[in-house]
C-alpha positions in Angstrom: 100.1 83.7 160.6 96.8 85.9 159.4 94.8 84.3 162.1 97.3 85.0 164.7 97.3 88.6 163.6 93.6 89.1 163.4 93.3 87.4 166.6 95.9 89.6 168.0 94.2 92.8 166.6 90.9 91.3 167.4 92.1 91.3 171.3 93.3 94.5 171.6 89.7 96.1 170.4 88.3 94.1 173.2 90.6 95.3 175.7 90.4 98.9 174.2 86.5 99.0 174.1 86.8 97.3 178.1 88.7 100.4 179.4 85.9 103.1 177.7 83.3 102.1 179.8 81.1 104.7 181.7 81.6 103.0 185.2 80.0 104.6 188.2 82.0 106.4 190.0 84.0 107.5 186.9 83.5 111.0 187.0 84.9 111.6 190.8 88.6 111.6 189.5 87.6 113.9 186.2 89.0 117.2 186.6 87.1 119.2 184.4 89.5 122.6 184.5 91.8 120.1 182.6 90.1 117.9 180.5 88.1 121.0 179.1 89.9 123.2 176.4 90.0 126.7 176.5 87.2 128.2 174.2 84.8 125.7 175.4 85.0 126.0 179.2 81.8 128.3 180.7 80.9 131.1 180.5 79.9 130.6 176.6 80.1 132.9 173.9 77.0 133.6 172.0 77.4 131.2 169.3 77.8 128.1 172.0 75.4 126.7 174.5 76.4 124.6 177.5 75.7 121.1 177.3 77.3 118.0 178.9 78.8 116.3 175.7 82.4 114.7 177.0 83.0 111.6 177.5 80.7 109.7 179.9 79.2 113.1 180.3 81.5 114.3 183.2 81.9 117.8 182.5 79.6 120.7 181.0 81.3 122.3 177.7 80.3 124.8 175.6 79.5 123.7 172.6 79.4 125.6 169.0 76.1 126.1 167.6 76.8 125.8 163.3 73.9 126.4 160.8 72.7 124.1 157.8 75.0 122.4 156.0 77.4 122.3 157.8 79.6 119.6 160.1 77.6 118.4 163.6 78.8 116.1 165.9 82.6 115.7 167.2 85.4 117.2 163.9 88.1 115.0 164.8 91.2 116.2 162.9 94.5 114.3 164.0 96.2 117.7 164.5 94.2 118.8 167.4 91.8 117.8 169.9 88.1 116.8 168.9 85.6 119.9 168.7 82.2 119.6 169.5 79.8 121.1 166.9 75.5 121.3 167.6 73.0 122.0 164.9 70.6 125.2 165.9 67.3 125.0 166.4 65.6 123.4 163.9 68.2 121.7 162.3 69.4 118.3 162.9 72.6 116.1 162.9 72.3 113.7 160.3 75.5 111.1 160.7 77.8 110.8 157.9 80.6 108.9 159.9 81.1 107.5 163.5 81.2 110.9 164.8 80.4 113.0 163.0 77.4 114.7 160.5 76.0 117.3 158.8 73.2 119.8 159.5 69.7 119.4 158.0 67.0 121.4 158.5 64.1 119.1 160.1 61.4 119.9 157.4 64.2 118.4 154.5 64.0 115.4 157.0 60.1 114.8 157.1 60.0 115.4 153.3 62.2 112.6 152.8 
């Protein structure tokens, strides 16, 4: 019975992972007025910068720029849709989970 289950679970993955693919052509059915959420469509404010960070890199979004310590990456809370974060210059995002990380400033890095 386990094995039928893993294999089961084990199937679906594959078949999820299949249908992510970045395929050519993908991005000529994207509409990007809809897949974008408000507060991260163009023009920016001041504390985003436009960068092309959805999902096979379709559209341009405006991404939040968030200072040392704090979370980079894509905050994925269950209650709303995924939020883009991107560490200022001289920072970096150092991964603490699939995807997401935290802020470091680039000479903690080298000292390390």
């Amino acid at each position: 019975m386990s094995r039928v289950l893993l294999l089961s679970i084990l199937a679906a993955y594959i078949a999820a992972v299949w249908t992510l693919q970045c395929t050519p052509g993908i991005c000529n059915d994207i509409d990007c007025a809809i897949e974008v959420e408000e507060g991260h469509k163009k023009p920016c404010n001041d504390d985003q910068v436009l960068t092309n960070r959805t999902f096979c890199g379709c559209c341009e979004i405006c991404v939040t720029l968030v200072g040392e310590g704090n979370h980079c990456g894509v905050h994925i809370d269950l209650t709303q849709v995924p939020i883009p974060y991107k560490c200022k210059d001289g920072l970096q995002c150092v991964k603490d989970t699939a995807f997401s990380g935290v802020c470091v400033a680039n000479n903690q890095l080298q000292a390390n």
